[in-house]
C-alpha positions as CSV (number, residue, x, y, z in Angstrom):
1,X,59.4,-54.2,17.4
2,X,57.0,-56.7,16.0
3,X,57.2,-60.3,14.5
4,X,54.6,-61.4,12.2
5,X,53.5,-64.7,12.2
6,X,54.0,-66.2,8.7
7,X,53.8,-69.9,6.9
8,X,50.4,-70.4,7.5
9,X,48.3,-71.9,4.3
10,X,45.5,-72.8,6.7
11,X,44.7,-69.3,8.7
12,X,44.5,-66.2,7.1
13,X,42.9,-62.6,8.1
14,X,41.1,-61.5,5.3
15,X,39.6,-58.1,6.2
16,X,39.7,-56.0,9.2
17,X,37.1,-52.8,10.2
18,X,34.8,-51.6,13.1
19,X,36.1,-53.5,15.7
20,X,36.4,-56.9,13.7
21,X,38.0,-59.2,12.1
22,X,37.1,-61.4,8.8
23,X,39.5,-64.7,9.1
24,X,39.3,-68.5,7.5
25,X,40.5,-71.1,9.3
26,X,40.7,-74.0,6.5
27,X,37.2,-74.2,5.2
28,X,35.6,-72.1,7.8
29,X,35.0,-68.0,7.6
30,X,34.9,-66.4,11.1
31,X,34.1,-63.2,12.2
32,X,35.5,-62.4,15.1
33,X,35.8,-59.2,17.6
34,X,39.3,-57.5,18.2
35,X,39.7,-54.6,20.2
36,X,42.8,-53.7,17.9
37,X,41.0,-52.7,15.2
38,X,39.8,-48.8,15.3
39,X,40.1,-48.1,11.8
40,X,36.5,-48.4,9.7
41,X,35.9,-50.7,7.0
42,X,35.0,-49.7,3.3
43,X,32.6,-52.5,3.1
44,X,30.6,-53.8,6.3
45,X,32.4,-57.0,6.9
46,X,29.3,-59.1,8.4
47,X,28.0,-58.7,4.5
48,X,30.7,-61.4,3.3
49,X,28.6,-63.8,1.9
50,X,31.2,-67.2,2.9
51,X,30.9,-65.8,6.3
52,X,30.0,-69.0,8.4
53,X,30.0,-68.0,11.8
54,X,30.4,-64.7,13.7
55,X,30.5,-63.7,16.8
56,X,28.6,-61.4,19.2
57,X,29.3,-59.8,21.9
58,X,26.6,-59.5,24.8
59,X,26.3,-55.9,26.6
60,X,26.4,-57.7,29.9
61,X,30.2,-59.5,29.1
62,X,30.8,-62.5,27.0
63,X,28.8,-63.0,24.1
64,X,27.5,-66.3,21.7
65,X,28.3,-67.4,18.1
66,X,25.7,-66.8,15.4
67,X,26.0,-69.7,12.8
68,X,25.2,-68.5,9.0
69,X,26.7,-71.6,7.3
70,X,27.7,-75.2,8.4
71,X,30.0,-75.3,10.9
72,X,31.2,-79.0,12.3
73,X,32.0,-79.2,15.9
74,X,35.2,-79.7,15.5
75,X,38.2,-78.6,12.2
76,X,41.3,-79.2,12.1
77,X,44.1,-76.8,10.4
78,X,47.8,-77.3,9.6
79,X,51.3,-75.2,9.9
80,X,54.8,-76.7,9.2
81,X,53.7,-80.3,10.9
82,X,51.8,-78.9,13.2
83,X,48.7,-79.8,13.4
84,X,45.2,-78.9,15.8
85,X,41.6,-80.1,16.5
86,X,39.6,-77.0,17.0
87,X,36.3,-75.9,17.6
88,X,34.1,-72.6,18.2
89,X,34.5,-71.7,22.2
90,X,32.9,-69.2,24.3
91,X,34.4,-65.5,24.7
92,X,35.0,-65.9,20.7
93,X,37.7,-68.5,21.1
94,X,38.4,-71.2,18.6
95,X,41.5,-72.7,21.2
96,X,44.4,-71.7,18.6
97,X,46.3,-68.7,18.8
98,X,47.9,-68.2,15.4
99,X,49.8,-65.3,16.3
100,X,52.6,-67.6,18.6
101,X,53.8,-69.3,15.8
102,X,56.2,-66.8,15.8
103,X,57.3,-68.0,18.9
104,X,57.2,-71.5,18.3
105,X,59.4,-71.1,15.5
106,X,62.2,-69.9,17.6
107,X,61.6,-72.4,20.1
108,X,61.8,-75.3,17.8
109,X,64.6,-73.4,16.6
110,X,67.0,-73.2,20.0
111,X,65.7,-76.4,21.1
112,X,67.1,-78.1,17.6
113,X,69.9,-76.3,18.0
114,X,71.1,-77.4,21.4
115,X,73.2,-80.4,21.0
116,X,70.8,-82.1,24.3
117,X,68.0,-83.1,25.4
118,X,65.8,-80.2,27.3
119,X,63.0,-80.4,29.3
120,X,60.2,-77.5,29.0
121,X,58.0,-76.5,31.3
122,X,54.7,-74.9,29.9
123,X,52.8,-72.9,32.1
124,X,49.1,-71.9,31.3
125,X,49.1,-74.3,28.6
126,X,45.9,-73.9,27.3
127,X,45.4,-76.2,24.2
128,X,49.2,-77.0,23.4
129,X,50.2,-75.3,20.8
130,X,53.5,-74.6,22.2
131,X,53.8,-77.2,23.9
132,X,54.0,-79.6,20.6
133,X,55.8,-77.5,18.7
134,X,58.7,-77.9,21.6
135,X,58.0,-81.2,21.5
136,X,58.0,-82.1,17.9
137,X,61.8,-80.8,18.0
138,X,62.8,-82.9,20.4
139,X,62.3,-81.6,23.9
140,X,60.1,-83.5,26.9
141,X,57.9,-81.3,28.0
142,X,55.4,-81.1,31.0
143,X,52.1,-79.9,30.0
144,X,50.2,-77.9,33.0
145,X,46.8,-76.2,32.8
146,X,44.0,-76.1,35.2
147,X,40.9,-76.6,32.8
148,X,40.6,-80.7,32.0
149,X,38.9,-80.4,29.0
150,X,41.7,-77.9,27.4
151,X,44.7,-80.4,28.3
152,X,42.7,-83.1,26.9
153,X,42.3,-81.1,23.7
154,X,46.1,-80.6,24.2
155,X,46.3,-84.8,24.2
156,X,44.5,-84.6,20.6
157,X,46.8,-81.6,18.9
158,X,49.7,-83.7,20.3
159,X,48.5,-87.3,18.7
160,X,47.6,-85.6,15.4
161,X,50.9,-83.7,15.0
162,X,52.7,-87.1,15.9
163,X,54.3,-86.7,18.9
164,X,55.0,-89.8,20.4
165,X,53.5,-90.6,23.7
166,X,56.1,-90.7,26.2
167,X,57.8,-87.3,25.0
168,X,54.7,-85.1,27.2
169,X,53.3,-85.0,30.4
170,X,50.3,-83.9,31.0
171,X,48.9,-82.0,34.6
172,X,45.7,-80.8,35.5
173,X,46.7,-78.2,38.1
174,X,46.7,-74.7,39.1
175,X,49.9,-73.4,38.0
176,X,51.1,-72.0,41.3
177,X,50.5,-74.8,43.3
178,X,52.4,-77.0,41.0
179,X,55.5,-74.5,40.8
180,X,55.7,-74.8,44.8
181,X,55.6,-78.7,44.7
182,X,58.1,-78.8,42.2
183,X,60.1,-76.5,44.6
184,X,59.9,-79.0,47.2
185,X,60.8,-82.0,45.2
186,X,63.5,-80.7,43.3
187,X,63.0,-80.9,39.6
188,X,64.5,-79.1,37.4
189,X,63.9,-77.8,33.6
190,X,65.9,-76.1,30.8
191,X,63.2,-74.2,29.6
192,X,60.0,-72.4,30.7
193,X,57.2,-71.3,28.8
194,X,54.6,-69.1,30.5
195,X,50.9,-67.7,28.8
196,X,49.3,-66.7,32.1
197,X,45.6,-64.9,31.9
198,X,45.5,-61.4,32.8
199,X,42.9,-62.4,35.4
200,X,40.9,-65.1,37.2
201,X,39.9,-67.0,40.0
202,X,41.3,-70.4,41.5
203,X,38.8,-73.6,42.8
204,X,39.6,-71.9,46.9
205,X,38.7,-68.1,45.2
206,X,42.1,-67.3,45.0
207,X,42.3,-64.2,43.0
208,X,45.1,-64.0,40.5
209,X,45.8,-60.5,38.8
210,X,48.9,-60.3,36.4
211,X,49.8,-57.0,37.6
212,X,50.0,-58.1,40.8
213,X,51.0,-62.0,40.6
214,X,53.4,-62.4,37.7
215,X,56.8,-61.1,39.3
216,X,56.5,-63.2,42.5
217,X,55.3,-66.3,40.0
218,X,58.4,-66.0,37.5
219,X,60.8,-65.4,40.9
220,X,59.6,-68.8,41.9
221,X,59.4,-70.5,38.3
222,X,63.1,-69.5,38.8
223,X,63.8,-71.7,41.6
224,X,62.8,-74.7,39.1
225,X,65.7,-73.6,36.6
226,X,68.5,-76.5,35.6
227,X,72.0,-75.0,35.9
228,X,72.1,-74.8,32.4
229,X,68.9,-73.1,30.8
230,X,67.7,-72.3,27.3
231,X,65.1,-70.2,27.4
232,X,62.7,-68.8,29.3
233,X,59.1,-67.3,27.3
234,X,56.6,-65.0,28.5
235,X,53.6,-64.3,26.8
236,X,51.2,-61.7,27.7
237,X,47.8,-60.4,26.6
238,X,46.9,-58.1,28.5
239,X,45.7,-55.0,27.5
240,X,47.9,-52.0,28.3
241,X,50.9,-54.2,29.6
242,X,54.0,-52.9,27.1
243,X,56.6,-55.2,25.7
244,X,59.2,-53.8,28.1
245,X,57.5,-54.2,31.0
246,X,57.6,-58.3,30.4
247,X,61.5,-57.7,29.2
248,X,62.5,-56.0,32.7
249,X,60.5,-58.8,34.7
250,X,63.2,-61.1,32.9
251,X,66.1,-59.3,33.0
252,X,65.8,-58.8,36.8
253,X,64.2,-62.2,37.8
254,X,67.0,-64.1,36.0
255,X,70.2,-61.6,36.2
256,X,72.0,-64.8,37.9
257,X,72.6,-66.6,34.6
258,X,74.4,-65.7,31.4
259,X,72.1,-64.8,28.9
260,X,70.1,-62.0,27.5
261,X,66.3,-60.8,27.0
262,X,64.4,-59.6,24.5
263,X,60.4,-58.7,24.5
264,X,58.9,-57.9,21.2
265,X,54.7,-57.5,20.0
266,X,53.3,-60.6,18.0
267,X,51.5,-60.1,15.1
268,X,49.6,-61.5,12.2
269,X,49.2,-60.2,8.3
270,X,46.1,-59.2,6.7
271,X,45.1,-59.5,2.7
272,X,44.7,-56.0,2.9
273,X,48.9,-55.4,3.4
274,X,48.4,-54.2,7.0
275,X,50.0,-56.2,10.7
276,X,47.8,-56.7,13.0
277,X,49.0,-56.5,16.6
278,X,48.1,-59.5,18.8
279,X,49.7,-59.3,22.6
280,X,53.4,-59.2,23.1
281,X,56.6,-62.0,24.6
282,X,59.2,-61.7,26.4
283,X,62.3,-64.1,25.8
284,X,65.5,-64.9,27.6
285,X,67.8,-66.7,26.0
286,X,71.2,-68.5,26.9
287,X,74.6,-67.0,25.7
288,X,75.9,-70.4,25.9
């Protein structure tokens, strides 16, 4: 099963072909690499004439953006209230998923819907896009990504989309480390929203592989569950990882409480009528 991220008048795939895709973001025209994309294009995209920036991959990892029209360092686009500051990143990033509005959707959605407050927990939060969608429907959420600069961009998305200031708290930590305090000081949360990379290193060279880390880091996220929980999101890019695989971690980490799981591919629509795959979630949600 898929969902296809919909609603959005600012962000739209245009074309897809050779390994790329052709997408505006507001104003802009990006060209972007997707490993997705196997089928060949009619027309070579990197001939669109609005193209404004694309970007290149280097043979020894990584790459660089190749600017072929003005480009401001930072643009902001808009979905449902929403809004965020972006800007062109390195390893072809602009610090927006579009995709996960599908899932912020149904999180605003059950959070709304719950007749109390909730308090979210979002893990690997990057820039915040989940994190003010949650809060935008009410929850208090805590923030926690180890990059400064990304919370900080999280700070901005969260003051342009309104959110007042009290309603998110904001770490800069290594996920892991700030699940096991948590442990020891005995808070609790309703809901907890996961996005971890499929691999990296921490400041001590810690080596975190999702294959290897993500059971024994949901087990513990469990230990920070309220009595009571909502739901409980995992997102997952990683290449070769199936939808079921993320739906089993859920439905054996968190067999103790009533509820039931889901897991599902995320996806976004192209001009040309076609879905184009973009990672997969898993969610557990309460019966109650």
């Amino acid at each position: 099963m898929i969902k296809v991220a919909t609603d959005w008048k600012d962000y739209q795939i245009i074309a897809t072909g050779d390994g790329q895709k052709l997408e505006k973001w507001g104003n802009l025209v990006l060209l972007r690499p997707d490993p997705q994309i196997i089928w060949k294009s009619d027309t070579p995209l990197d001939k669109h004439k609005a193209i404004n920036a694309k970007y290149i991959r280097s043979n020894q990892g990584g790459g660089r953006w190749e600017y072929k029209g003005n480009v401001p360092d930072n643009f902001t686009i808009e979905r449902k209230g929403l809004k965020f500051s972006l800007k062109l990143m390195g390893f072809k990033h602009t610090g927006l998923f579009p995709e996960q509005a599908v899932n912020w959707d149904i999180m605003q959605k059950l959070i709304s819907g719950s007749g109390r407050q909730i308090k979210v927990l979002n893990l690997f939060a990057y820039t915040g896009g989940a994190t003010v969608a949650c809060a935008k429907a009410g929850a208090q959420v805590t923030h926690v990504d180890a990059a400064k600069a990304m919370v900080d961009r999280a700070k901005t998305n969260a003051n342009l989309s309104g959110v007042p200031s009290d309603r998110i708290r904001y770490i800069v930590d290594d996920c892991n480390k700030f699940i096991a305090r948590e442990i020891r000081r005995g808070n609790k949360y309703d809901a907890i929203i996961m996005d971890p990379p499929s691999y990296g290193r921490g400041a001590n060279g810690e080596v975190w592989k999702l294959e290897d880390c993500i059971f024994d880091l949901v087990k513990e996220c469990v230990k920070v569950l309220s009595d009571k929980p909502l739901f409980f999101l995992i997102n997952s890019y990683t290449t070769g990882l199936q939808p079921q695989v993320i739906d089993n971690l859920l439905r054996i980490c968190l067999k103790d409480f009533d509820g039931e799981s889901e897991a599902y591919e995320v996806g976004l629509p192209t001009q040309e009528g076609l879905v184009l795959p973009c990672g997969c979630s898993g969610l557990w949600c309460s019966k109650s």
